[in-house]
Z-matrix of the N, CA and C atoms (Angstrom, degrees):
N
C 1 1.437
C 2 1.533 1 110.02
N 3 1.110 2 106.21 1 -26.87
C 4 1.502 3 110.10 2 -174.55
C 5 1.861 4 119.72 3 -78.44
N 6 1.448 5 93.59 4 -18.98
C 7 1.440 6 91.29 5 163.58
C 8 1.906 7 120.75 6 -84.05
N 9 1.575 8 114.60 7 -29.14
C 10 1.072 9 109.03 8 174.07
C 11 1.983 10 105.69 9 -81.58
N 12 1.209 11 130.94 10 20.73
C 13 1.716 12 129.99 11 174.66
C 14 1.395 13 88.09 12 -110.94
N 15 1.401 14 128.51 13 -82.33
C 16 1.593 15 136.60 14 -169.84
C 17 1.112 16 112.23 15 -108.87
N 18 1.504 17 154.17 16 93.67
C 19 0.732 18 145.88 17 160.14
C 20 1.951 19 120.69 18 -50.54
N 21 1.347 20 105.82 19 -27.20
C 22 1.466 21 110.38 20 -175.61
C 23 1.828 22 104.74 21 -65.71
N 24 1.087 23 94.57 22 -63.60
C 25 1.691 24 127.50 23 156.73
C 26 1.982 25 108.52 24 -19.46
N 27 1.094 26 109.56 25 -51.58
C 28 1.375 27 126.53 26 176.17
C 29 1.302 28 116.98 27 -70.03
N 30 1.350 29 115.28 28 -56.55
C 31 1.894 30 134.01 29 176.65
C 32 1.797 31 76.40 30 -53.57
N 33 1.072 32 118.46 31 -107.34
C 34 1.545 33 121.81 32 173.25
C 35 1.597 34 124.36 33 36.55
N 36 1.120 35 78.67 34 -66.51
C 37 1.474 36 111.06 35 -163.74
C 38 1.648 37 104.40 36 -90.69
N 39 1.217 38 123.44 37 1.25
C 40 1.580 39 147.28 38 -157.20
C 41 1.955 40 108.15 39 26.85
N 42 1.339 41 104.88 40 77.58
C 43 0.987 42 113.97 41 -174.70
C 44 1.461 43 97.16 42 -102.69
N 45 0.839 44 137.21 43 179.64
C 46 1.580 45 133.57 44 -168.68
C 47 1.604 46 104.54 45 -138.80
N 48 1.600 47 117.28 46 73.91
C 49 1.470 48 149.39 47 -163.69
C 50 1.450 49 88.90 48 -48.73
N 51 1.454 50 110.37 49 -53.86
C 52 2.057 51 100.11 50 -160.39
C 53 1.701 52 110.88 51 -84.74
N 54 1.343 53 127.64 52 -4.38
C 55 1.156 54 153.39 53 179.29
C 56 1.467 55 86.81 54 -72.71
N 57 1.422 56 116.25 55 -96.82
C 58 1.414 57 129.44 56 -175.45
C 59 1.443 58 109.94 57 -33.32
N 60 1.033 59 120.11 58 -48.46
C 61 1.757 60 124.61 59 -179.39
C 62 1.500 61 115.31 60 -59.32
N 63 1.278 62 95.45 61 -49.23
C 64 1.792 63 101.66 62 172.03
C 65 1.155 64 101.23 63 -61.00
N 66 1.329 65 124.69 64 -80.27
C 67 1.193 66 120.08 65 -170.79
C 68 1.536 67 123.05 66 -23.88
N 69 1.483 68 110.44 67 -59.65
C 70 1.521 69 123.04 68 178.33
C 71 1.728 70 106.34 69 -44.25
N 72 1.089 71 122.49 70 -62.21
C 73 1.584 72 143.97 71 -160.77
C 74 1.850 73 91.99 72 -65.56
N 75 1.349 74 136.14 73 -63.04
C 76 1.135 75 142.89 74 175.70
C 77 1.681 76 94.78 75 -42.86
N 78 1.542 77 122.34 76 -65.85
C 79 1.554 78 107.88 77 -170.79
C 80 1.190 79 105.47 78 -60.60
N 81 1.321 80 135.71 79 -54.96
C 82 1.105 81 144.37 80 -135.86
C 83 1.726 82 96.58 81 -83.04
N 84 1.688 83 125.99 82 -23.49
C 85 1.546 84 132.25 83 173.56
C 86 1.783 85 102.41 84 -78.28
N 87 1.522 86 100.52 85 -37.95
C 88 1.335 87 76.30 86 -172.19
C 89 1.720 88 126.82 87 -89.18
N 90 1.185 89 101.28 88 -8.42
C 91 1.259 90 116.16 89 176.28
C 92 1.772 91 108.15 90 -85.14
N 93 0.986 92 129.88 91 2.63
C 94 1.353 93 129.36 92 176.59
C 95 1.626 94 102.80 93 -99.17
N 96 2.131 95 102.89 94 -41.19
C 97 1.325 96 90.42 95 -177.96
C 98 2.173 97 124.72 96 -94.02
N 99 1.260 98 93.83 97 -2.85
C 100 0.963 99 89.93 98 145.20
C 101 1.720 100 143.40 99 -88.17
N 102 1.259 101 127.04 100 -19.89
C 103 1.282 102 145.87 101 145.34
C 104 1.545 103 113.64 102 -25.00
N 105 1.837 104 96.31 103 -68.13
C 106 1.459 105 103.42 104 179.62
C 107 1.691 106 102.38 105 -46.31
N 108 1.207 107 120.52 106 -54.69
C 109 1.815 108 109.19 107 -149.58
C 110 1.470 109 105.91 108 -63.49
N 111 1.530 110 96.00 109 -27.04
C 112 1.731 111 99.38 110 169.05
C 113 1.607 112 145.11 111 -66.58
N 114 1.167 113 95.16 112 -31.72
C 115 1.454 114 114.92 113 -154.17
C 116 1.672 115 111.91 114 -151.80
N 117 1.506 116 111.88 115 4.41
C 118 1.379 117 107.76 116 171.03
C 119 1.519 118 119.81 117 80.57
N 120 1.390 119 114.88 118 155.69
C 121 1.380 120 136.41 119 -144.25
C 122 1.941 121 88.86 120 -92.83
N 123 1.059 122 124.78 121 -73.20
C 124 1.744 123 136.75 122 168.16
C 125 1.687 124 97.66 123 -13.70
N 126 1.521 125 89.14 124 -58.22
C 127 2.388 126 86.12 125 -156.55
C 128 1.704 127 89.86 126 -72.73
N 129 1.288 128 109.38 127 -52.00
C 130 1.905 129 96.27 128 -157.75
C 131 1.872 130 98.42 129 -45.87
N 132 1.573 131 107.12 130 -60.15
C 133 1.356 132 97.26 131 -165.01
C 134 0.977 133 120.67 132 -67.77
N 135 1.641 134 135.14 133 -2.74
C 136 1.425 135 140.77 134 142.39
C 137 1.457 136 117.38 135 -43.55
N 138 0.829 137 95.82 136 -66.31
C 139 1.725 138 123.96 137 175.02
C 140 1.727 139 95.74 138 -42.18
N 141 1.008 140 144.99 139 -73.70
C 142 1.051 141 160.24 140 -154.40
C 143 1.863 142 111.14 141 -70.96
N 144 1.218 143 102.64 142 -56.43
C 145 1.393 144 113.83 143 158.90
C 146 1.309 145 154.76 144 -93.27
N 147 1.273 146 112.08 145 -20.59
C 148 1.284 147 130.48 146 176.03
C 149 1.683 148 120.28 147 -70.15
N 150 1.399 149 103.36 148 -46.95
C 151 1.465 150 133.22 149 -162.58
C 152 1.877 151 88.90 150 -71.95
N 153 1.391 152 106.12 151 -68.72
C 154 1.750 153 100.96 152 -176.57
C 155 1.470 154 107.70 153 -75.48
N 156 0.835 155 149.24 154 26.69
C 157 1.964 156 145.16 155 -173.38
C 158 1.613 157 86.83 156 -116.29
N 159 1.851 158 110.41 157 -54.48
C 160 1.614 159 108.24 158 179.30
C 161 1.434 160 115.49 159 -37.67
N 162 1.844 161 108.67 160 -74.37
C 163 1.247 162 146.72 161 165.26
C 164 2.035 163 107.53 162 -13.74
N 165 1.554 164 96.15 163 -52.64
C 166 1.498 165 92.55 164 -166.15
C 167 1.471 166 93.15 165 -79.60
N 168 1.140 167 123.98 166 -29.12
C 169 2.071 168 113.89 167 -176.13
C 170 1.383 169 107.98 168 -65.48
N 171 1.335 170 121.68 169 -19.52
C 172 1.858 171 114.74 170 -178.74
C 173 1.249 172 110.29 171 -115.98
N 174 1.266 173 121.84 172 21.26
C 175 1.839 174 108.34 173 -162.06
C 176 1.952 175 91.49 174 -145.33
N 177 1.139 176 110.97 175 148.30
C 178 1.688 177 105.70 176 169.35
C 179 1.687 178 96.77 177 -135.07
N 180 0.923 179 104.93 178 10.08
C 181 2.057 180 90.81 179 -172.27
C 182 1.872 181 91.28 180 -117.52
N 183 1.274 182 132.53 181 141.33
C 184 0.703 183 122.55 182 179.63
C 185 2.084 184 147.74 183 -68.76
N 186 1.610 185 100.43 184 -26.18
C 187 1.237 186 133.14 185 139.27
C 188 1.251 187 117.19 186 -11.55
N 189 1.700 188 80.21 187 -74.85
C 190 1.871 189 85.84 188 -163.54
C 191 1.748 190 97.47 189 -81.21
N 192 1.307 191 126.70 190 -15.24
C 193 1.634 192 115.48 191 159.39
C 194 1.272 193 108.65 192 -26.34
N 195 1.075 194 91.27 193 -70.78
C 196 1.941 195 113.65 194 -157.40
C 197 1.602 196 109.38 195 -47.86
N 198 1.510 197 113.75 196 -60.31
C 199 1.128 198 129.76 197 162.71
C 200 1.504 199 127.09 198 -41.82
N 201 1.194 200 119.10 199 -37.55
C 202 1.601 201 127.50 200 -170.46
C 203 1.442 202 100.12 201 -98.19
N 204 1.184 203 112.06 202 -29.35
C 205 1.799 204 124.69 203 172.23
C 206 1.239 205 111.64 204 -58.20
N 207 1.737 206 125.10 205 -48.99
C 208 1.002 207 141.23 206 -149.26
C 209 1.710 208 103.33 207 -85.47
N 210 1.433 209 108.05 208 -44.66
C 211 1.278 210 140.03 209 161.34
C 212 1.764 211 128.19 210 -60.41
N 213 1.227 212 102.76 211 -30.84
C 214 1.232 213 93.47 212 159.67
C 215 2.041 214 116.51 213 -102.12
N 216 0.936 215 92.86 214 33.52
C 217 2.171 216 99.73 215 -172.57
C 218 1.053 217 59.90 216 -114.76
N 219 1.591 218 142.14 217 -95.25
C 220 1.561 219 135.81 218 -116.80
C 221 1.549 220 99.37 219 -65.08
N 222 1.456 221 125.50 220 -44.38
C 223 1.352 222 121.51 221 -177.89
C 224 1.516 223 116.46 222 -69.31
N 225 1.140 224 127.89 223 -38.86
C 226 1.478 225 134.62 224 177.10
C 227 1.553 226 98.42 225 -58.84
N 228 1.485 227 118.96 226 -48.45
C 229 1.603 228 109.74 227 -178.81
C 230 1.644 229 111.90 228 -73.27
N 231 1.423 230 108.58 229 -23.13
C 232 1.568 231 94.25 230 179.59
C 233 1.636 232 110.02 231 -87.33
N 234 1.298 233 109.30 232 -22.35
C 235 1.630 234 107.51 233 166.64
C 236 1.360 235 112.40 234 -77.01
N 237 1.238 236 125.43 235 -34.23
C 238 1.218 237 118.84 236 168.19
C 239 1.633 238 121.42 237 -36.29
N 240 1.387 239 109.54 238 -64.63
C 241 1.205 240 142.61 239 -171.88
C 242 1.847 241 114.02 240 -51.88
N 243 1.691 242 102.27 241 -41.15
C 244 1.098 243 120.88 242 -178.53
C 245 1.351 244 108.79 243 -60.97
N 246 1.637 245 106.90 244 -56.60
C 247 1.794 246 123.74 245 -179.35
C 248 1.699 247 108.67 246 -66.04
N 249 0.972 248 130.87 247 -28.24
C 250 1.296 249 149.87 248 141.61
C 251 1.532 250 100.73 249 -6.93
N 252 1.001 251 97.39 250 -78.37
C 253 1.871 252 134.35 251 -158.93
C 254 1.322 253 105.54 252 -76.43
N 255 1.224 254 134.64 253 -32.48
C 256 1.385 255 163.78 254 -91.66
C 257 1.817 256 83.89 255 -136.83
N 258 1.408 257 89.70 256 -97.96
C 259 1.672 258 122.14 257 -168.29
C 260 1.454 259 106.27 258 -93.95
N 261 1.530 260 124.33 259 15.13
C 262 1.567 261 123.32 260 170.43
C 263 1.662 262 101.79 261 46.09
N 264 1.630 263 109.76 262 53.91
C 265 1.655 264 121.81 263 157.11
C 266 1.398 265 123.35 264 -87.70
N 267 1.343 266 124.07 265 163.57
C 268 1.078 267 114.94 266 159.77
C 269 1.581 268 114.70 267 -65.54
N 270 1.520 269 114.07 268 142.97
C 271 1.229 270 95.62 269 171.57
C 272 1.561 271 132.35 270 -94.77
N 273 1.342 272 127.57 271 16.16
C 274 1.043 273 112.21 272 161.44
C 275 1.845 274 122.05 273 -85.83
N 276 1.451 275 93.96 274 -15.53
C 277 1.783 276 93.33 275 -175.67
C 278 1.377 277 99.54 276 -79.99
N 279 1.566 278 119.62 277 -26.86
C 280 1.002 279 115.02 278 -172.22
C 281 1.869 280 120.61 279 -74.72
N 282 1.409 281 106.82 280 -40.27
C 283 1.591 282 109.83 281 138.54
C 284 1.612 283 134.70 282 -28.28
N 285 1.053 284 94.31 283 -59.37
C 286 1.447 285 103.26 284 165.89
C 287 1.940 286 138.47 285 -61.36
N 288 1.856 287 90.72 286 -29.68
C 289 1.377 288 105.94 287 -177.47
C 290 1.681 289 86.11 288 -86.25
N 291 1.379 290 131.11 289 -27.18
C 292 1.678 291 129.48 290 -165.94
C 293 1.736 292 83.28 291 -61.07
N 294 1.615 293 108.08 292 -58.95
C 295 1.387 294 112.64 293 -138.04
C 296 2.032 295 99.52 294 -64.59
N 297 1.256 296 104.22 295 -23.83
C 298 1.101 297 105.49 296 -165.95
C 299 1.551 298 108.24 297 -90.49
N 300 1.202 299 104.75 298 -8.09
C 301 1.734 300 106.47 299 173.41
C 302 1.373 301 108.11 300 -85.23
N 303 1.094 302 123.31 301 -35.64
C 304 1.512 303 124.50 302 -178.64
C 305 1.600 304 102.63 303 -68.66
N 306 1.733 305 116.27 304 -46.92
C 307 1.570 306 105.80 305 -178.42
C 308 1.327 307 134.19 306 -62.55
N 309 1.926 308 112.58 307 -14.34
C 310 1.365 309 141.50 308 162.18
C 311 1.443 310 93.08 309 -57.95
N 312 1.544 311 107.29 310 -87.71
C 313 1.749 312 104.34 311 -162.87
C 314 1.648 313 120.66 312 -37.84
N 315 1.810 314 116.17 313 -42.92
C 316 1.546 315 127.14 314 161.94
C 317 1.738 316 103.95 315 -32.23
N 318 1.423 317 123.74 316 -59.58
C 319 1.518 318 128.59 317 -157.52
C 320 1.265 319 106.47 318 -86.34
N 321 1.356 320 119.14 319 -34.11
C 322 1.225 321 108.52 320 175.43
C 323 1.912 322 114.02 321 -89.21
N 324 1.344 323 128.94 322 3.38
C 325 1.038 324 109.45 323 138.07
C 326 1.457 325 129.27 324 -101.84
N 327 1.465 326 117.93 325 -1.56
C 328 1.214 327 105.40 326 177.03
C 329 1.907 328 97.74 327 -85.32
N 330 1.115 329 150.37 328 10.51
C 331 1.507 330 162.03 329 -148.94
C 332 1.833 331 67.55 330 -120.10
N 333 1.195 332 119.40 331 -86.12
C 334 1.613 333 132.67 332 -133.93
C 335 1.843 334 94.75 333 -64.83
N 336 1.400 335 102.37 334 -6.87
C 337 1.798 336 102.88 335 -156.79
C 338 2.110 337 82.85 336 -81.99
N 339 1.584 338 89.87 337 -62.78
C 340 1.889 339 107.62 338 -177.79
C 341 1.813 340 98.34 339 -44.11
N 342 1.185 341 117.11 340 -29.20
C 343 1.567 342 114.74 341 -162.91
C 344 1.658 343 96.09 342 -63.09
N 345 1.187 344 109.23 343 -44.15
C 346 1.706 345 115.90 344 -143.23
C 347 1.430 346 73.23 345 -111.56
N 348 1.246 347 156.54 346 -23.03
C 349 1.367 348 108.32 347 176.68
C 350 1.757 349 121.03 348 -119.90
C-alpha cells in the first residue's frame, strides 16, 4: 500500500516500486480478463470504474477510499440483483443502472456540498 500513497517514501524504505507495480498490473490484467469471459465487457468496466469515481466524490483519506469503494460494488451488485428480480432485467445492466444511481446521488451531493459553501 505504501507504494500506491508515497512512492518516494517506498524507494526510501527500499521497497522495490517496479516489482510491486508489475506485480499489481499483472493481477489486476488478469483478473479483468478473466472476469470478462465470465461476466462480460459492460459489468467488469463498471465494476472497475464506477465504484472508485463514486468513492473518490465522498471520501478524502485514502482507507476509507478503499472501503467505501469496496462497499459501494457490493451494494450496487446486490441492488442490482434485487431490480433484476424486481422488473425481470437483465442483471448486469441492471448492476450497472444500481451502480450509476448511487454515482448521481455521490455528485449531486458533492455539487450541493460546493453550492452551500
Amino acid at each position: 500500500m505504501l507504494v500506491t500513497l508515497n512512492e518516494y517514501l517506498a524507494i526510501a524504505r527500499g521497497i522495490s516500486v517496479s516489482r510491486h507495480r508489475m506485480l499489481f498490473i499483472t493481477l489486476l490484467a488478469l483478473v479483468v480478463a478473466i472476469s470478462i469471459r465470465a461476466i462480460g465487457v459492460l459489468l467488469i468496466s463498471a465494476f472497475v470504474v464506477i465504484p472508485a469515481c463514486t468513492a473518490q466524490l465522498i471520501t478524502g483519506n485514502f482507507t476509507r477510499y478503499l472501503l467505501t469503494s469496496t462497499l459501494i460494488g457490493s451494494l450496487s451488485a446486490v441492488g442490482g440483483m434485487f431490480m433484476s428480480a424486481f422488473w425481470d432485467w437483465p442483471s448486469g445492466p441492471s448492476i450497472v443502472v444500481a451502480q450509476l444511481g448511487l454515482f448521481l446521488i455521490a455528485a449531486s451531493m458533492t455539487l450541493a456540498r460546493r453550492v452551500i459553501a
